[in-house]
N, C-alpha and C positions, 0 to 999 in steps of 0.2 A: 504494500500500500504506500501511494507515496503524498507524502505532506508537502504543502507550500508554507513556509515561513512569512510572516508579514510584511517584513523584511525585501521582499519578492525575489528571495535565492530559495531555490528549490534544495530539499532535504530528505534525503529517505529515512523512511521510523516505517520497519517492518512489525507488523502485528503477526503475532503469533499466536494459533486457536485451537483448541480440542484436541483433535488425534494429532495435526502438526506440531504442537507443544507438545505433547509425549513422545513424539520421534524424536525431538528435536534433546528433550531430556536423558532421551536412554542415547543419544550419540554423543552428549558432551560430558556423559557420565554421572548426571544429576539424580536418574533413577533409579540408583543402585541404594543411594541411601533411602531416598524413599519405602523402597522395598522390602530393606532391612527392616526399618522404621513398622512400614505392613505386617509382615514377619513376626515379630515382636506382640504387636496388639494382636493378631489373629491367633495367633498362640497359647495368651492369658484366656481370650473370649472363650475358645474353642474348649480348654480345659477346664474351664467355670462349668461349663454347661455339660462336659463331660462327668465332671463328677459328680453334678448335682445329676442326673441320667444313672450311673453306674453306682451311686449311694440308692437310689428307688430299687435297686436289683443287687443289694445288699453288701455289693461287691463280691457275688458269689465265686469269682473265678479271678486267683488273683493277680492273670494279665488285666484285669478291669483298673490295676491301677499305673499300668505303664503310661497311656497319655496323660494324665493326672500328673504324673511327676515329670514328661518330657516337656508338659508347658512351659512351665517356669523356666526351663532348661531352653526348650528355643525362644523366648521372651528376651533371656541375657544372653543371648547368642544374634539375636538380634538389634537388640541394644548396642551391642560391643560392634556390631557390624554398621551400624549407624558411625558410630565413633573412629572406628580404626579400621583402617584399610585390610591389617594383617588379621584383623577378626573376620571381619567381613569374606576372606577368602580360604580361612583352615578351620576357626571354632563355628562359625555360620552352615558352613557347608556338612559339614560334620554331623551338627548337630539337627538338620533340615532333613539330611541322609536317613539320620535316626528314626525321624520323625514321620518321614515316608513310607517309610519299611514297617512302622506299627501300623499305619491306618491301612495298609496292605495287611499284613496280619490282622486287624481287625475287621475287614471285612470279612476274611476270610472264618474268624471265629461268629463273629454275626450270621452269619450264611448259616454255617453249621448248626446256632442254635436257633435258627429260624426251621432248618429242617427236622432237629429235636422235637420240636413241638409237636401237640399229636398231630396227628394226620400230615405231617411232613409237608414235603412238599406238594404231593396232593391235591391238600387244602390251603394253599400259596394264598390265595386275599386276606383268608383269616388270621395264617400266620405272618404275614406282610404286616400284617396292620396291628396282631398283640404281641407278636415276638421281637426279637434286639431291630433296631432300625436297621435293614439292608445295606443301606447306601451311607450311614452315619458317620461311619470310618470315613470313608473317599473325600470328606470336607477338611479331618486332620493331612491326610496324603496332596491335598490343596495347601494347604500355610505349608506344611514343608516345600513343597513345590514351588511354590512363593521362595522362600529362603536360597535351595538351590536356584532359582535363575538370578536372585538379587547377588547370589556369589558368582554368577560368569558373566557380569554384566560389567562394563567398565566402572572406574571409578575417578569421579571430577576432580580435576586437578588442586 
């Protein structure tokens, strides 16, 4: 876009909008913190809500408490990757890695005691809808995912 001065010397002042500012961020390396930053809050929210989900179910099974304690873990793993370049590409990545790999195991435990229920798989709407959320995992296996792209993304100088 270009501006006239009043002056009447012409001056270019580029605006920058929506998806063009997000490229424009993840090229000068500005989205890497952001993501971290993402990373971080989706983390705390995700394990809030998980353990207040896996406290309603007694925590009968006791991976019920691995994301529970990997929040807080990628929360400062996050944080530290906002802050420090060298977090942001060993303790970040590490711990996103970690984080992925449970909500992949946690689906896959969800599934299984979705098919425990009676009438198994079978009666899938029924047990969809009283047994472990399906899909509940895949949004932890999301903030990690988050974490590992925010560690191969550049970082602003």
């Amino acid at each position: 876009m270009t501006h006239k001065s009043r002056g009447g010397g012409a001056r270019r002042k580029e605006v920058v909008r929506g998806v063009d500012r997000l490229v424009r961020d993840v090229e000068t390396g500005r989205f890497e913190r952001s993501l971290s930053a993402l990373t971080a809050g989706g983390a705390l929210v995700t394990a809030a809500e998980i353990y207040f989900e896996h406290d309603k179910a007694s925590f009968g099974n006791p991976w019920m408490w691995a994301p529970v304690i990997l929040g807080p873990i990628g929360a400062v793993a996050g944080v530290a990757g906002v802050f420090s370049k060298t977090a942001a590409k060993t303790v970040l990545p590490i711990a996103a890695a970690t984080i992925v790999a449970n909500g992949l195991q946690g689906t896959w435990l969800h599934a299984r005691g979705v098919g425990q229920k009676p009438g198994g798989w079978r009666n899938l709407r029924y047990n969809l809808e009283m047994g472990p959320p399906l899909l509940a995992p895949l949004l932890v296996t999301l903030v990690g995912g988050m974490g590992l792209l925010a560690a191969v993304l550049r970082r602003e100088k």
